[in-house]
PDB file with one MODEL, atoms N, CA, C and O in Angstrom:
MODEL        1
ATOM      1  N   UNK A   1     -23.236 155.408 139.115  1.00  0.00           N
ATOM      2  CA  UNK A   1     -21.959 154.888 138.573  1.00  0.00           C
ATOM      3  C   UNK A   1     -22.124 153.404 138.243  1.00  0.00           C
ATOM      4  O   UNK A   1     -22.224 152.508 139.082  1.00  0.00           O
ATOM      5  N   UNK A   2     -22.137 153.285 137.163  1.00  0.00           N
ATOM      6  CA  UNK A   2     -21.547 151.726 136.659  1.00  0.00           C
ATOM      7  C   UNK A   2     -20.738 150.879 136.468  1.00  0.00           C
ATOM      8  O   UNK A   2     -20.163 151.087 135.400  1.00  0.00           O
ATOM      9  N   UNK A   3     -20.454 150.161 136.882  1.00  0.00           N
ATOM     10  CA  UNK A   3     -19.059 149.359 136.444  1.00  0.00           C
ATOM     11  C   UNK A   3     -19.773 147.685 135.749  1.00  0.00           C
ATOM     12  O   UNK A   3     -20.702 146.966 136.116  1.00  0.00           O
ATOM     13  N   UNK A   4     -18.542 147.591 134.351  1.00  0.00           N
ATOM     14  CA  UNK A   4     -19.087 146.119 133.985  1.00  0.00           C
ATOM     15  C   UNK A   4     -17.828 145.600 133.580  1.00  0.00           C
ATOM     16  O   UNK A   4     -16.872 146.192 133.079  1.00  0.00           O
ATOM     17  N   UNK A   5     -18.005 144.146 133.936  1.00  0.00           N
ATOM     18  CA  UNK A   5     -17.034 143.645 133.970  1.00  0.00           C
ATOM     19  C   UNK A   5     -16.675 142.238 132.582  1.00  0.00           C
ATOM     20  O   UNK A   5     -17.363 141.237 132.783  1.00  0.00           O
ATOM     21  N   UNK A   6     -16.287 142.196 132.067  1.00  0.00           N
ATOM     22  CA  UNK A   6     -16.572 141.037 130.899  1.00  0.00           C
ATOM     23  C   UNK A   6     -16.124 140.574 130.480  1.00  0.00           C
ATOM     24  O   UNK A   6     -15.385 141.204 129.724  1.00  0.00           O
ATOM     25  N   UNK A   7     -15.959 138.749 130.402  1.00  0.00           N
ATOM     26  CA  UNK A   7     -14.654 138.046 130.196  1.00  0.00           C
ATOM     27  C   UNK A   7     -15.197 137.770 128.880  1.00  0.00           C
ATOM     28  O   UNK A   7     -16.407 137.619 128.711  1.00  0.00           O
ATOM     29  N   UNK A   8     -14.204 137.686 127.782  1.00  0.00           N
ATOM     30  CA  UNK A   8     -14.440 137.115 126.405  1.00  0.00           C
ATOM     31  C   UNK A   8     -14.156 135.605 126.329  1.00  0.00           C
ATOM     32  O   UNK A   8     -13.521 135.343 127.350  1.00  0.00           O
ATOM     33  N   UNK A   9     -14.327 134.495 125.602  1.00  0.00           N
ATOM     34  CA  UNK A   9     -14.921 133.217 124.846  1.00  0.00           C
ATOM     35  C   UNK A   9     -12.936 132.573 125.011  1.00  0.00           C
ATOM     36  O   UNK A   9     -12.483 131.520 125.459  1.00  0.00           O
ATOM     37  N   UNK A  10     -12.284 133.737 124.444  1.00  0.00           N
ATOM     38  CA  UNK A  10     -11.490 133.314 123.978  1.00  0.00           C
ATOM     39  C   UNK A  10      -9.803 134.070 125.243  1.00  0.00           C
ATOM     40  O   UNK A  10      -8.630 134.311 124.956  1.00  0.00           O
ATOM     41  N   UNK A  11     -10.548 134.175 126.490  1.00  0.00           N
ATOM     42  CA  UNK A  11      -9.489 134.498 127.390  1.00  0.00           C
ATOM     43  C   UNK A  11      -9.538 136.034 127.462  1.00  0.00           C
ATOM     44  O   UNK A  11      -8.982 136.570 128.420  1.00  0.00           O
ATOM     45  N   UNK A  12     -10.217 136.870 126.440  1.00  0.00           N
ATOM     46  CA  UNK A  12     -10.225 138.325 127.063  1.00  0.00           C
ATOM     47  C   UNK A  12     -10.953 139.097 127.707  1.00  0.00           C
ATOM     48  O   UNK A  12     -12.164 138.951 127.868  1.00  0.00           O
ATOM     49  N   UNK A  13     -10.214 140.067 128.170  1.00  0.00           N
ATOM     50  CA  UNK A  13     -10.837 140.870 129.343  1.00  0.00           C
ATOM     51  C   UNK A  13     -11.275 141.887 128.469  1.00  0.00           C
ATOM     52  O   UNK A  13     -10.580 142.249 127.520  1.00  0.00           O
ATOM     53  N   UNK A  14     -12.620 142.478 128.777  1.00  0.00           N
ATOM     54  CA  UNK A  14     -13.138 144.023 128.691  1.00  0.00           C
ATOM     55  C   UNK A  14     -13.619 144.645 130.059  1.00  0.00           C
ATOM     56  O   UNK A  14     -14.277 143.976 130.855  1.00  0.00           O
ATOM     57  N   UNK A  15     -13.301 145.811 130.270  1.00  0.00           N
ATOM     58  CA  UNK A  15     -14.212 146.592 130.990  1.00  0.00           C
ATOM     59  C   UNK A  15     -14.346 147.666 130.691  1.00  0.00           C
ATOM     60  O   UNK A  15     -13.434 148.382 130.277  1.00  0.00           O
ATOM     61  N   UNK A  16     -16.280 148.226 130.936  1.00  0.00           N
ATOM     62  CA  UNK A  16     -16.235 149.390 130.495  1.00  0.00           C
ATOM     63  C   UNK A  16     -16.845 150.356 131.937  1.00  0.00           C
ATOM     64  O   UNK A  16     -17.250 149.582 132.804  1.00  0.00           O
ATOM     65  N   UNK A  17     -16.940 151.395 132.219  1.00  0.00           N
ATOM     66  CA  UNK A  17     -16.651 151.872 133.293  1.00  0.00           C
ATOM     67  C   UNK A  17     -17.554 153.439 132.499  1.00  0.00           C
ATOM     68  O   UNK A  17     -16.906 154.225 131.808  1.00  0.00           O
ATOM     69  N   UNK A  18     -18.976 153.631 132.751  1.00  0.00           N
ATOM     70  CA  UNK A  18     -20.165 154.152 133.013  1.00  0.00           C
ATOM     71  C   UNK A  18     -20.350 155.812 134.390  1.00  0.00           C
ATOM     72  O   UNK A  18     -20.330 155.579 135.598  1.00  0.00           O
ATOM     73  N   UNK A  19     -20.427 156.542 134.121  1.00  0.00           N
ATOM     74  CA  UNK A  19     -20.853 157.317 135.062  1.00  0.00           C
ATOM     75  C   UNK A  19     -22.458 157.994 135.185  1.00  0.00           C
ATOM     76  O   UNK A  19     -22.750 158.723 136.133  1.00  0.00           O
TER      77      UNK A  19
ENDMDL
END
C-alpha cells in the first residue's frame, strides 16, 4: 500500500492513494 502526499507551489493539496 502506498500513500503520497503532495503540496503544490501555489498552496495545493494532492493526494494519491496506491494499492
Amino acid at each position: 500500500e502506498i500513500t503520497a502526499l503532495q503540496f503544490d507551489d501555489i498552496g495545493g493539496l494532492q493526494m494519491a492513494v496506491g494499492t
